[in-house]
Phi, psi and omega in degrees: 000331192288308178304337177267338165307310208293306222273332161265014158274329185300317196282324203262348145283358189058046171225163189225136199250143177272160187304328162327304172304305175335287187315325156324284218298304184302311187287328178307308173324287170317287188329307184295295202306329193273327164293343164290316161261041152286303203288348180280343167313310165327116185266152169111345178307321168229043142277319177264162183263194166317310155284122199292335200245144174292144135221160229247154173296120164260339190282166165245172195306157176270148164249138166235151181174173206264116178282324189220157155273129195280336162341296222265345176279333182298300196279340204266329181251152185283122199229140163225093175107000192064031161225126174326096209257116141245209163309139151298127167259137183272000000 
């Protein structure tokens, strides 16, 4: 089963492999599928979620309220017309 897997990924990479590679290729193959299932083995494996450490909400409620008076930001920025002047754009 591992050569024909092996041999339509070849095809569809468009490389064409000798039975040699293939073969190369299938024990490479086995080695991966038996080390994956060392880790399904691993305990302790559905203690956990995606992330090993829980984490917790830290933020906090928004307050509103006025950091400067726009009076006083208004005297600060280059203003005409009560509409804000920036950089010229090209």
């Amino acid at each position: 089963m591992e050569s024909e897997i092996i041999k339509k990924v070849a095809r569809i990479a468009r490389l064409e492999l000798t039975e040699a590679e293939i073969k190369g290729f299938s024990r490479d193959l086995e080695e991966v599928f038996e080390y994956f299932s060392m880790l399904d083995e691993a305990q302790g494996a559905e203690e956990y979620d995606f992330n090993p450490v829980k984490i917790q909400d830290v933020l906090r409620e928004d307050t509103v309220g006025l950091d400067i008076e726009p009076e006083v930001l208004e005297e600060m920025m280059d203003t005409y017309e009560d509409w804000v002047r920036g950089p010229r754009l090209i």
